[in-house]
N, C-alpha and C positions, 0 to 999 in steps of 0.2 A: 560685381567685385566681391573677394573675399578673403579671411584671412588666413593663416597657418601658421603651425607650429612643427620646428621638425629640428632633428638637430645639429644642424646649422643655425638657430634662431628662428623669428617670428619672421613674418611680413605679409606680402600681399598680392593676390592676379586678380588679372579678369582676362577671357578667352572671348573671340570673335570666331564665327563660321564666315569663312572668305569665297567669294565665288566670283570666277574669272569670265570673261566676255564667251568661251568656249563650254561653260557650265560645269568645271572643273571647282572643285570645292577642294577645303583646306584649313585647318583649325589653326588661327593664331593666338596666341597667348604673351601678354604682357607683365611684367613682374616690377614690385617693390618702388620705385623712383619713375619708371618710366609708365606705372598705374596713373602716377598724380599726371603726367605730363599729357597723355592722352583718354584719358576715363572722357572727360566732357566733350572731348571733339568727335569721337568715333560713335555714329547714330545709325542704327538699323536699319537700312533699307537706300542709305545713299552710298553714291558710289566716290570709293576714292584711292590714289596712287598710292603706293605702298611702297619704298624701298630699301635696302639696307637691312633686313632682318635676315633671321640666321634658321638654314631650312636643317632641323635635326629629326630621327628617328623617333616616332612618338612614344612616349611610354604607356605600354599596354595597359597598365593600371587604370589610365585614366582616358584611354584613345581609344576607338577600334580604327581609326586610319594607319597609315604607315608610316606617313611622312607629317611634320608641325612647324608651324614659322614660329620662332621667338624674335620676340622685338626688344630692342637695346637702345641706350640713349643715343648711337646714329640714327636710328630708324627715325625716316621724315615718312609725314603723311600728308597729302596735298587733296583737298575733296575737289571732286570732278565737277563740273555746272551741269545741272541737267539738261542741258539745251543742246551739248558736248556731242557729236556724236558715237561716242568712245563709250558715254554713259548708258545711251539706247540700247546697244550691245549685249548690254550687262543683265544674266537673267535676275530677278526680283527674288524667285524662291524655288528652289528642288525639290518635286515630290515624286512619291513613287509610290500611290495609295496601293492596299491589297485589301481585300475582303478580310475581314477578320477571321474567318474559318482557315485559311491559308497562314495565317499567322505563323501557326504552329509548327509548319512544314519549313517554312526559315532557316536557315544556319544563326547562330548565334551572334551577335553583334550587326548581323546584315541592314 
């Protein structure tokens, strides 16, 4: 979580990396009111339903993706049991190691 100033006023986000049963990934981001409402429920590495947020255009500033969910006081969040078979589906983590010599040969943001 952190905070901002900008001018519109202060406040506050925290962003999630989301990854779907298909290993499609996704940056969500929560803001000011609904920071306080889910900060302590959402835990790194469990899986959980997502609905009701609002898919917009990323801002390059802060994204190399295209697309970002914001989430709003409808967004519910239901955690999945891990026993779930919906849960098992769900990869753990996306990599995509390279050789650090190759690094360099990258496009930017990739």
């Amino acid at each position: 979580m952190r905070t901002y100033k900008n001018a519109r006023g202060e406040g506050k986000l925290f962003s999630i990396e989301l990854v779907d049963s298909e290993g499609g990934e996704i940056k969500g981001t929560f803001f000011n009111d609904v920071v306080d409402k889910f900060y302590d429920i959402v835990n790194e590495g469990d899986v959980y339903l997502f609905s009701k947020g609002q898919i917009k255009t990323a801002n390059k500033q802060y994204s190399s993706a295209n697309y970002e969910i914001t989430f709003d006081k409808a967004t519910t969040i239901e955690p999945v049991d891990s026993d779930d078979p919906t849960a098992i589906n769900i990869p753990r983590a996306n990599y995509n190691f390279r050789k650090i010599q190759h690094i360099e040969l990258l496009s930017v943001n990739t």
